[in-house]
C-alpha positions as CSV (number, residue, x, y, z in Angstrom):
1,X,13.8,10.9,-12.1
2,X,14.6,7.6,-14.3
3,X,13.8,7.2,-17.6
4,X,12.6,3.8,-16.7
5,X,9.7,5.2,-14.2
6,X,6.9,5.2,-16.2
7,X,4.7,7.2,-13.8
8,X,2.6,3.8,-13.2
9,X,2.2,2.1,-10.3
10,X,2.8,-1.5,-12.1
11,X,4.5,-4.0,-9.9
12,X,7.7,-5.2,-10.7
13,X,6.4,-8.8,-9.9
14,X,2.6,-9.3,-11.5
15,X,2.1,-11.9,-9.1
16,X,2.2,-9.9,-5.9
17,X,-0.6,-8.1,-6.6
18,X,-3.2,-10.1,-4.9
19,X,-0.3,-10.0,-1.7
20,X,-0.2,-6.3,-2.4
21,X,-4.1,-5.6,-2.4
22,X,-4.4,-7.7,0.9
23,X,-1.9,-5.8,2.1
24,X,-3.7,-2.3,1.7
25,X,-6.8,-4.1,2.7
26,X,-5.3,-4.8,6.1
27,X,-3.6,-1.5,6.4
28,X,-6.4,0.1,5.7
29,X,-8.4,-2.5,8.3
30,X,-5.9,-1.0,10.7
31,X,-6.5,2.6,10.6
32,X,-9.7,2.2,10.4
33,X,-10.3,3.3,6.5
34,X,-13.5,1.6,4.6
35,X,-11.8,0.0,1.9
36,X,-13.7,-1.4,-1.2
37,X,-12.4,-4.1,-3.4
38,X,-12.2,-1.7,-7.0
39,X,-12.5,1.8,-7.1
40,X,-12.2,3.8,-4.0
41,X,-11.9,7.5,-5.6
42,X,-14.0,8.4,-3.0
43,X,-11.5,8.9,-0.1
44,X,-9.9,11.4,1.3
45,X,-6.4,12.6,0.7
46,X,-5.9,11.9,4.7
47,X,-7.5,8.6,4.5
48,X,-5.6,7.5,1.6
49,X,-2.8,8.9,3.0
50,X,-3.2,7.1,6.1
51,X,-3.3,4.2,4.3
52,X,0.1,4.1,2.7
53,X,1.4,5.8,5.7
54,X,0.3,2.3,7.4
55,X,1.8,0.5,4.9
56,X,5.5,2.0,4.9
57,X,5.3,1.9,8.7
58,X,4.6,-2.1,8.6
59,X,6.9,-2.2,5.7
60,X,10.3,-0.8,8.0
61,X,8.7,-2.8,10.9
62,X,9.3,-5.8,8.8
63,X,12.5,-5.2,7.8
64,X,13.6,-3.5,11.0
65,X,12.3,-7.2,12.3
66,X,14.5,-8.9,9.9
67,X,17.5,-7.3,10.3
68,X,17.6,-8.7,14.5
């Protein structure tokens, strides 16, 4: 692991995070997942996990899409 990984989840960009949170918002839209603006401890392991599962999978999409 790098020594620069501080174990947060801080973005590299501070800006982004309002695309970010849309982002999951969608994702989470899409797999059908109630997401709440704030805290959401209350999910699942599978429905968070189906949330950032949606979000790599749109992620390659995108780049899979950019590379044509």
């Amino acid at each position: 692991m790098s020594s620069n990984n501080s174990g947060s989840n801080k973005l590299v960009i501070p800006e982004a995070r309002q695309a970010m949170d849309q982002f999951k918002m969608e994702a989470a839209s899409e797999v059908g997942v109630n997401l709440k603006q704030g805290y959401n401890g209350d999910l699942t392991a599978q429905q968070a996990g189906s949330i950032g599962g949606q979000m790599v999978k749109k992620m390659i999409e995108a780049y899979e899409n950019g590379l044509k």
